[in-house]
N, C-alpha and C positions, 0 to 999 in steps of 0.2 A: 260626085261626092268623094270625100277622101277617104279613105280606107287606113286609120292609125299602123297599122299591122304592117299594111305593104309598105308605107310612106318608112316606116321602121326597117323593114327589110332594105330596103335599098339604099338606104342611111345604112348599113352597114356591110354592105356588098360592096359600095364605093370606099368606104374606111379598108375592107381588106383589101381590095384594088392596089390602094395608094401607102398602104403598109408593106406592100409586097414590094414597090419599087423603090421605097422608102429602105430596104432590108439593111441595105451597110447605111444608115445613117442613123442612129440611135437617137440622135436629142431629136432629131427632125420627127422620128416614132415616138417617141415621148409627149412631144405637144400634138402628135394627131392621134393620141389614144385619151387624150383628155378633154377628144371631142365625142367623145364614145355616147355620151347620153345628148347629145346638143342635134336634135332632130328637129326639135320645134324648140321657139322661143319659151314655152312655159315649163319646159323640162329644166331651164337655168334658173327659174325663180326662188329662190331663197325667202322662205316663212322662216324667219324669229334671226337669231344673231351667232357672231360665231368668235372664239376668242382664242388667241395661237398662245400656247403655252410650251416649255421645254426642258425637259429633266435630262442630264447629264445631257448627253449628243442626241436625242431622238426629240427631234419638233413633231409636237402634236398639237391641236385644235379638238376645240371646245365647241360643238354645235347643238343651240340650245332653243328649243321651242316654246314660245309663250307661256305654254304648257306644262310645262317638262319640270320635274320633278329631282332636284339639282342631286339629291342622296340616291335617286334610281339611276344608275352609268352600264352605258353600254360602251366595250371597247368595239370598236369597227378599221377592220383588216382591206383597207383595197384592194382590188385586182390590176393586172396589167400586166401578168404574165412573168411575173416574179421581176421584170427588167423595167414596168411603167407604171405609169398610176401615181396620181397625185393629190393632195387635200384640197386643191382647189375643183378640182375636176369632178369631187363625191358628194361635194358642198351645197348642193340644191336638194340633192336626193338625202344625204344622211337629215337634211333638214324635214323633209317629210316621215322618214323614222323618226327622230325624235317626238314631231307630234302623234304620228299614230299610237306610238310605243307610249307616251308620257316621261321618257324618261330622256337625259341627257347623252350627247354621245362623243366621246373620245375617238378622233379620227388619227390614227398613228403612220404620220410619213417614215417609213421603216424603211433601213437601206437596200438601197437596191439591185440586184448581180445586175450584169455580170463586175460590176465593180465590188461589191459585196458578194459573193458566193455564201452556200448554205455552211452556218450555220444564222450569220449576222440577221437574218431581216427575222428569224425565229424568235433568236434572242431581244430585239427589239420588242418583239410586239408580248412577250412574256414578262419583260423587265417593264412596259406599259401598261399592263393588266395590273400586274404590284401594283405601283406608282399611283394607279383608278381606284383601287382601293381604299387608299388613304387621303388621295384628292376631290374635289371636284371643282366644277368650276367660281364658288365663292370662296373656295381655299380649303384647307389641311381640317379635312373631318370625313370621317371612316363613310362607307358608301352603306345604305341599309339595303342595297340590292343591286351585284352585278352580276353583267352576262359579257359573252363573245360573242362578234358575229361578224362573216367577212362573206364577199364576193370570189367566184372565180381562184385566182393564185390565191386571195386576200381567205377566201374560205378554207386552202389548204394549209395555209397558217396560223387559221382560229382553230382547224381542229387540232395539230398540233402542236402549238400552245395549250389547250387542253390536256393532253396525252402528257406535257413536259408539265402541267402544272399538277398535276396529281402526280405523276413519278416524284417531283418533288417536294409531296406530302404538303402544298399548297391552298388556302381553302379553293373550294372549285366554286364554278360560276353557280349563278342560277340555273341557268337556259342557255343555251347554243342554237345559233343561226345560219346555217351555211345556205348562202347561196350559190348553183351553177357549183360546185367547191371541184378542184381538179385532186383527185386524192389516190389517184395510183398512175407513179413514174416508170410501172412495167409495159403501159398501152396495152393492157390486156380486155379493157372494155368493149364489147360488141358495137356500143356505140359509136364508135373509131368508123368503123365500116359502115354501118347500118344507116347512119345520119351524116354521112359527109355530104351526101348528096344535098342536103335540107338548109344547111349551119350557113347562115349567110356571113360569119364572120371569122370563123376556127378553119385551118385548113389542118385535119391529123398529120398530114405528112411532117410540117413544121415541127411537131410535139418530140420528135426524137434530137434537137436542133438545142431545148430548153435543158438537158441532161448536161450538157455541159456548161451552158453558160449559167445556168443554178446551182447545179448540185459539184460541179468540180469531178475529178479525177479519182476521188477519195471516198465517194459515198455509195453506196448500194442503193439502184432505185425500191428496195422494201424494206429499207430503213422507216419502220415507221413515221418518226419526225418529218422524212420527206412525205411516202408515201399515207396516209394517216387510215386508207384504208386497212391496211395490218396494224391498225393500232389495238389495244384492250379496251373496251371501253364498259364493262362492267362498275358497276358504280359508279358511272358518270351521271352527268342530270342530263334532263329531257333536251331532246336534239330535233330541232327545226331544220327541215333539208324543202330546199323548191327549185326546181330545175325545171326548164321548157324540154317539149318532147322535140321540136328541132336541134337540136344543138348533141354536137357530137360527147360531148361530156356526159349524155343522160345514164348512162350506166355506172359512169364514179361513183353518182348519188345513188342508184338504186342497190348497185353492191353493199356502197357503204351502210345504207340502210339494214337494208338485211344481215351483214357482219356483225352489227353494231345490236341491233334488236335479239337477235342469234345471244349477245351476248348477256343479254338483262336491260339494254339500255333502253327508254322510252324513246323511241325514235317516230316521230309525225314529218311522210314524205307525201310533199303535195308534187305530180307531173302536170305541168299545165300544158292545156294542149295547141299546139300551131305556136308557141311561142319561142324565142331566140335567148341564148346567152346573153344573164344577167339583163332581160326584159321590164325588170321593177324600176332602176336608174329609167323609165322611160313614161313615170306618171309625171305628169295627169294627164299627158296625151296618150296614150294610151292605156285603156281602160283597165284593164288587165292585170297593168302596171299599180296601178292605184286599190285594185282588190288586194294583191298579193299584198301589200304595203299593210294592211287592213291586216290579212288574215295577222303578221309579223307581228305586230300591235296587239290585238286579241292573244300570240301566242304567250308574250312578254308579259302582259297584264294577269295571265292567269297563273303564271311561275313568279 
């Protein structure tokens, strides 16, 4: 009998294998990070439709569930490590958010370092939040309810965007989603150590490697903006954080939790346990994947 879990693990034991000999080749790491969720054929399956849209230089897509509720917008931030990750690659799984959630969801291909360094993929995905606001997908009419939510790098730049859109005296979202979110560029998380052994797809050593090809020569890894764990987040809305207890990232989130609730903010962190980085991209074959999707949807529904 097949075991969704391991069959998953190993699906991404071989992706880091072949990422690591892949190292000097970037586009060749790029189309094999947007096999990240392609473990089973039912993880590609796309429920409802999706429509590529583009205000000034940022191409985004429109992913819309039968369901879905075209004035509810969620913007959605990929991951891939600030340098991968693509709208085609999120496009099965953002389509299962959408129906869980009822609402529509704005997937923003935001540029990417190291051709783009920080600040450009920030500025994208803040200047695409505006832009959600006033759009949706049948065209030019105000949204009656949005949120952020991103993946991995894609989560360090939803909360981000949050932190730039309130300094900006901006209206803020509903509800915040971070998934897996990498939120402090100092490596000071225990989970570095604690879980490298487990993470079948993060190797920490690598993480000092993204300091430059992200952030440049110019930026303080506690820059806020980069790092979001030193962000403020008083008066922010309720923050969605889900992180598997495998994966080396798991103390971003719990830090950030605790910073973040520490500060007034309503912060709901779910650890799921034996599960891997950004494990939800891996419903409906695994089960796990398909709750978390659930709870995301319940949490959207209730903000």
């Amino acid at each position: 009998m097949i075991d969704p879990a391991q069959e998953v693990f190993d699906h991404l034991r071989a992706i880091s294998v072949r990422a690591f000999e892949l190292i000097h080749d970037l586009d060749a790491r790029r189309k094999l990070i947007d096999q990240y969720f392609c473990v089973h054929p039912s993880t590609s399956e796309i429920h409802g439709q999706w429509y590529p849209v583009k205000t000034d230089h940022i191409p985004m897509e429109w992913v819309v569930a039968d369901n879905a509720d075209p004035d509810r917008r969620i913007l959605y931030v990929h991951g891939g490590s600030w340098i991968s990750g693509s709208l085609a690659g999120y496009r099965a799984f953002l389509s299962r958010v959408s129906h869980a959630t009822g609402a529509v969801v704005l997937s923003v291909d935001y540029r990417l370092a190291p051709e783009h360094k920080f600040p450009a993929g920030l500025d994208d995905c803040t200047q695409a939040y505006q832009w959600m606001r006033g759009n949706g997908p049948d065209g030019k009419r105000p949204a009656s309810a949005a949120y952020l939510m991103g993946d991995s790098a894609g989560g360090n730049l939803a909360l981000a965007a949050l932190l730039k859109i309130k300094a900006s005296n901006l209206p803020l979202p509903a509800a915040v989603i971070a998934i897996s979110p990498a939120t402090d560029f100092t490596a000071e998380s225990p989970s570095l150590v604690s879980r490298a052994s487990v993470d079948p797809i993060i190797n920490p050593e690598i993480l000092p490697a993204l300091i430059p090809n992200y952030l440049g020569e110019h930026t303080a890894p506690t820059d806020p903006y980069a790092s979001p764990l030193f962000g403020d987040y008083s008066g922010m809305p309720p923050l969605l954080l889900q992180v598997g207890d495998a994966e080396v990232l798991l103390d971003d989130s719990t830090r950030l939790a605790k910073h973040a609730a520490e500060q007034g903010c309503d912060v709901t962190l779910e650890i799921w346990d034996g599960m891997p980085h950004v494990f939800q991209g891996f419903a409906p074959f695994l089960p796990e994947a398909s709750e978390a999707i659930a709870n995301i949807g319940n949490f959207i529904r209730q903000h």
